[in-house]
ZATORLO-539355 format. One record per residue: residue in one letter; x, y, z of N, C-alpha, C, O, CB in turn. Coordinates in pm, whole numbers, padded with zeros to 5 digits, always signed. Glycine has a CB too. Example, Ala and Ser with C-alpha at 12.3 -4.5 7.8 and 13.67 -1.06 7.14 Angstrom:
BEGIN
A+01319-00569+00780+01230-00450+00780+01320-00330+00780+01424-00332+00846+01131-00447+00905 S+01285-00225+00708+01367-00106+00714+01290+00003+00787+01341+00114+00804+01408-00060+00572 
END
This chain:
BEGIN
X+00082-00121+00000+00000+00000+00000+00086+00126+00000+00049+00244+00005-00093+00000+00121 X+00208+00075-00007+00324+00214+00005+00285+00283+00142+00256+00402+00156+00306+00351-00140 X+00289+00207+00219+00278+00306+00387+00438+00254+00407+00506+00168+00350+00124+00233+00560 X+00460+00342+00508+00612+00267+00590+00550+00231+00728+00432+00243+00762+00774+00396+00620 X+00672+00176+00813+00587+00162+00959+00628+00327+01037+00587+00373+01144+00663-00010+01078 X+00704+00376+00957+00694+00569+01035+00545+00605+00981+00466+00638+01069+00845+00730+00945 X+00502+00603+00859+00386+00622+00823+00264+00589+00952+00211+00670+01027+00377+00538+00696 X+00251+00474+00944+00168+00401+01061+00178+00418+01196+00079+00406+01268+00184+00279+01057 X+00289+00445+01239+00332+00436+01368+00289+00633+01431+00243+00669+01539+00529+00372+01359 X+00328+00709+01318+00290+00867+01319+00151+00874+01316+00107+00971+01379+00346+00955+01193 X+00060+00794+01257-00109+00727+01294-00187+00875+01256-00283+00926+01313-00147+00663+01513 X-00100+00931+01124-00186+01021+01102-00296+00936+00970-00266+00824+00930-00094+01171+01061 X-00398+00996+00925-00486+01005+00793-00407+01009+00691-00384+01124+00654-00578+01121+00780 X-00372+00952+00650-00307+00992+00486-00371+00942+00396-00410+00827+00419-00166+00948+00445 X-00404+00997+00272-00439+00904+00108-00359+00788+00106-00409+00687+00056-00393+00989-00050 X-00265+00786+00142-00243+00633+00137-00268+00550+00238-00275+00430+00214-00125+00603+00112 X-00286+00598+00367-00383+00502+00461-00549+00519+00421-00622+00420+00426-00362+00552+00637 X-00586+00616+00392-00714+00610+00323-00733+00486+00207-00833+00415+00200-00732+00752+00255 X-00630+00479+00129-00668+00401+00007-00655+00232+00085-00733+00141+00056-00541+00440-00149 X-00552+00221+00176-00522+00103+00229-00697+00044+00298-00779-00038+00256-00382+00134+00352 X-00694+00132+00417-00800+00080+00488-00960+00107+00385-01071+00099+00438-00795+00167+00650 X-00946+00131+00268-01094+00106+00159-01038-00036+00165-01095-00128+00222-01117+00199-00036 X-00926-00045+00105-00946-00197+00042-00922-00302+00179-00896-00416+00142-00812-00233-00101 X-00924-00291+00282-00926-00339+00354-01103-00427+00444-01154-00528+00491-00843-00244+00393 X-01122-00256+00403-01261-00269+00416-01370-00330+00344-01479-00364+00389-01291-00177+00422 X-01324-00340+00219-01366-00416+00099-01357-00563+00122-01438-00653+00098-01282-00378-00022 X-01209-00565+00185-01188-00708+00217-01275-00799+00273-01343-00889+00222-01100-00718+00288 X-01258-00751+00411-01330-00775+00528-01493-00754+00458-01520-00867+00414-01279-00659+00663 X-01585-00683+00435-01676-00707+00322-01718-00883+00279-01786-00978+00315-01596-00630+00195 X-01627-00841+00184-01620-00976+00118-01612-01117+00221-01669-01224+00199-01485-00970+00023 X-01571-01102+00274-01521-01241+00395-01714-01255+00447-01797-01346+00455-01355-01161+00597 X-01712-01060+00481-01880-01133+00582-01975-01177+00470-02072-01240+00514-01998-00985+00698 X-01974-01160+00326-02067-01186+00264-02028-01354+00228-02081-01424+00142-02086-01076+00152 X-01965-01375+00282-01924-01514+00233-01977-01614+00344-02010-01731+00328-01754-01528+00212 X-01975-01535+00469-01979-01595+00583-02119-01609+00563-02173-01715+00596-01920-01528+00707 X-02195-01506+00506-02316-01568+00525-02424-01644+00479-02544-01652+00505-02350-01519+00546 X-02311-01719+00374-02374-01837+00286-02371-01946+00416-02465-02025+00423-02266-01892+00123 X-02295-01950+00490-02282-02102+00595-02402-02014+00687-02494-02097+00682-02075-02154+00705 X-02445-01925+00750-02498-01939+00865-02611-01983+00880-02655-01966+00994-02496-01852+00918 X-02692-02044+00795-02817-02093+00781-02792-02208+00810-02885-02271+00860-02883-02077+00666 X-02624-02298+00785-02603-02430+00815-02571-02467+00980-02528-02570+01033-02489-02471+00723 X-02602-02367+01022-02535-02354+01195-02675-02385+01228-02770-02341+01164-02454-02176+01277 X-02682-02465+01336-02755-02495+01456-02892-02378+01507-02850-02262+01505-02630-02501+01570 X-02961-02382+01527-03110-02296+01512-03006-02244+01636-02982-02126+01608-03316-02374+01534 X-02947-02273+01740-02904-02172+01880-02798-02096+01801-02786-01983+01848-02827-02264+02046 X-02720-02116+01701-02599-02035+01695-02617-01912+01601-02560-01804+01608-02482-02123+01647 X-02731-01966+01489-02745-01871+01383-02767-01736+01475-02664-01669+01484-02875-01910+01272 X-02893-01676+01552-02875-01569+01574-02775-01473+01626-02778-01364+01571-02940-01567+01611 X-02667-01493+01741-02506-01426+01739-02444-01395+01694-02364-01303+01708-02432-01445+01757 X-02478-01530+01563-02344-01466+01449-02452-01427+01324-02408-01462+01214-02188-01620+01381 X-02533-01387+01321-02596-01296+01262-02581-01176+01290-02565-01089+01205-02696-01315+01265 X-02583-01153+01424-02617-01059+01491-02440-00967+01488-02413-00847+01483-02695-01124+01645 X-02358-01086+01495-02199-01041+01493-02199-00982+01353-02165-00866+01334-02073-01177+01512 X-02243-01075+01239-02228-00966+01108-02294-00865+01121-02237-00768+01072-02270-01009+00975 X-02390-00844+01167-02445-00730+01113-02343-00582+01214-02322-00472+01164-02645-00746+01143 X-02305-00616+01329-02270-00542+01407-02173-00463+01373-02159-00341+01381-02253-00593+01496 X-02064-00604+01310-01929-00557+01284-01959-00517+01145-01883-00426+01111-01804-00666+01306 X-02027-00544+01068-02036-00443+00947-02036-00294+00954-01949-00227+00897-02150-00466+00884 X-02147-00235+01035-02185-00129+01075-02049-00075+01175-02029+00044+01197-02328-00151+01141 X-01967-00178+01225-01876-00068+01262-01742-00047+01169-01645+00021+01205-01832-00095+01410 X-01752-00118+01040-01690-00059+00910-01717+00043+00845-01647+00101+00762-01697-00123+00825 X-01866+00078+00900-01922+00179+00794-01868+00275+00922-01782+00352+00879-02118+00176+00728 X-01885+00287+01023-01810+00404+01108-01655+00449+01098-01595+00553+01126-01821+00364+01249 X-01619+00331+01048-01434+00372+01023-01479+00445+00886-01401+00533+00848-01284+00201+00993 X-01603+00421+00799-01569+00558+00644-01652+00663+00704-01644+00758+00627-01647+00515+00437 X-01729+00693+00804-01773+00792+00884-01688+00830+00901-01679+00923+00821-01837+00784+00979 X-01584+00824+00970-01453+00881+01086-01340+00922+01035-01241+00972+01089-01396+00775+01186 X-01382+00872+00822-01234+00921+00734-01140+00877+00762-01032+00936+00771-01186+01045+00733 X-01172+00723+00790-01068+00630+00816-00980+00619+00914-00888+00537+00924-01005+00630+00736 X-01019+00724+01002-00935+00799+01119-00948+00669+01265-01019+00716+01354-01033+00993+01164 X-00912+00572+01289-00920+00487+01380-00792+00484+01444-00784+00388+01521-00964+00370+01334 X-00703+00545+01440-00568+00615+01482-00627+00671+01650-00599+00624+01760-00513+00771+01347 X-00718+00791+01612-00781+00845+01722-00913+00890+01754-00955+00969+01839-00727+00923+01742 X-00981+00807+01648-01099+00810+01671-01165+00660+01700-01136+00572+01619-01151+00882+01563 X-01237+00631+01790-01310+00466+01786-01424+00455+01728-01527+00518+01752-01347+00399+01921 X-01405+00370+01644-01566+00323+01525-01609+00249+01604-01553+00144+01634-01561+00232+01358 X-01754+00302+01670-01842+00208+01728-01954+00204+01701-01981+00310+01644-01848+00208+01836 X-02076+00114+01712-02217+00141+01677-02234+00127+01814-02195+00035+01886-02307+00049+01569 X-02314+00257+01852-02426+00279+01944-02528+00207+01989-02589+00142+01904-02477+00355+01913 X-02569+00202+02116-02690+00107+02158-02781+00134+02111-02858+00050+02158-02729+00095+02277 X-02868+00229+02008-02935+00249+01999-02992+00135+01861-03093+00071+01833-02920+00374+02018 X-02839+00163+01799-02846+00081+01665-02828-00075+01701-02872-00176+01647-02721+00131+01554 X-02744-00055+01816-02730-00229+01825-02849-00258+01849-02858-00373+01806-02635-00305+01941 X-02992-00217+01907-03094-00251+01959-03145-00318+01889-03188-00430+01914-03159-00178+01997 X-03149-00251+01772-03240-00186+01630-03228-00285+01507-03304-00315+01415-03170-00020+01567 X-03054-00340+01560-02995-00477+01450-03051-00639+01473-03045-00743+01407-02807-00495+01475 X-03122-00593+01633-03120-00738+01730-03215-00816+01626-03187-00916+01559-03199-00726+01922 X-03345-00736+01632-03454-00823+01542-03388-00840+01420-03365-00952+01376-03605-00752+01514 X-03364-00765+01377-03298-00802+01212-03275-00914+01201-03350-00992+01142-03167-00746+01161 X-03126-00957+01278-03059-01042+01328-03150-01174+01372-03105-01284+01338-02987-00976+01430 X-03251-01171+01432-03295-01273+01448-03443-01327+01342-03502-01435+01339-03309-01259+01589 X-03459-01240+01288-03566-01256+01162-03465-01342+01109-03471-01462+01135-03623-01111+01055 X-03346-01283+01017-03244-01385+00957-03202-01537+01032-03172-01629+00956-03109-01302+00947 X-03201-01562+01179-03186-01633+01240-03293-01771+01183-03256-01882+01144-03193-01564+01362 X-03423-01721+01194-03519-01799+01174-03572-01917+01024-03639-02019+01006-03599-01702+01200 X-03495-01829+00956-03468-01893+00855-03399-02049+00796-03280-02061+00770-03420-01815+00829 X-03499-02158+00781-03429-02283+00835-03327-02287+00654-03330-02234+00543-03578-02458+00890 X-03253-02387+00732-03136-02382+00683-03131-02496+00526-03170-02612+00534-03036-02425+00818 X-03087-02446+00418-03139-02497+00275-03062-02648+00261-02947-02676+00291-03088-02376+00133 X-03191-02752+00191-03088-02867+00222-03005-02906+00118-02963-02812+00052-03152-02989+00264 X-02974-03001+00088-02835-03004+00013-02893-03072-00153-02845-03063-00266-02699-03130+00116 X-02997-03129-00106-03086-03144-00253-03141-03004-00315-03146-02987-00437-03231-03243-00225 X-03177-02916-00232-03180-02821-00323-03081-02692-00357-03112-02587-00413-03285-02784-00299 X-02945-02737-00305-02847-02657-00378-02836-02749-00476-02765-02697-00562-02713-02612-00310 X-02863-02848-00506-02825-02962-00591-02864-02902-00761-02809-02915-00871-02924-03117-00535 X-02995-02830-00706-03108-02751-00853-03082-02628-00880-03146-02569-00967-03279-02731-00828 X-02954-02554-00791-02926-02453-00801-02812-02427-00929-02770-02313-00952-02899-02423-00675 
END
């Protein structure tokens, strides 16, 4: 990403920590959308947590591009208000029984 560790370690904002932590964020992205092809295969007790974990930690990605990438000295967090607000979400998706293997078969 062309940072140095003086770059990082000085923990200022730069365009090139900006450009780093997009694609970082992109990354991480990608991983939860992946993750959430399996969570329907988890256990009716586990699906809602880690539903509830994606949705959480997503939203506190979207606070690190709130904060201008600034997590140096600023903390990306979601608020109780929103965590409240994610719970049902989270567990609507929970409820969802899990697809069986004959019909990825038709997919």
């Amino acid at each position: 990403a062309g940072l140095s560790d003086e770059d990082i370690f000085a923990g200022k904002v730069t365009d090139k920590w900006r450009n780093f932590m997009k694609k970082q964020i992109k990354r991480a992205r990608m991983f939860f959308d992946q993750a959430e092809n399996g969570v329907s295969e988890l256990s009716a007790a586990s699906r809602w947590p880690v539903w509830a974990s994606l949705l959480l930690y997503r939203q506190i990605l979207d606070e690190i591009e709130v904060n201008d990438y600034n997590n140096f000295t600023k903390r990306a967090y979601v608020g109780k208000a929103k965590k409240l607000l994610s719970l049902p979400i989270a567990y609507a998706r929970s409820v969802v029984p899990p697809r069986s293997t004959s019909s990825l078969a038709k997919v």
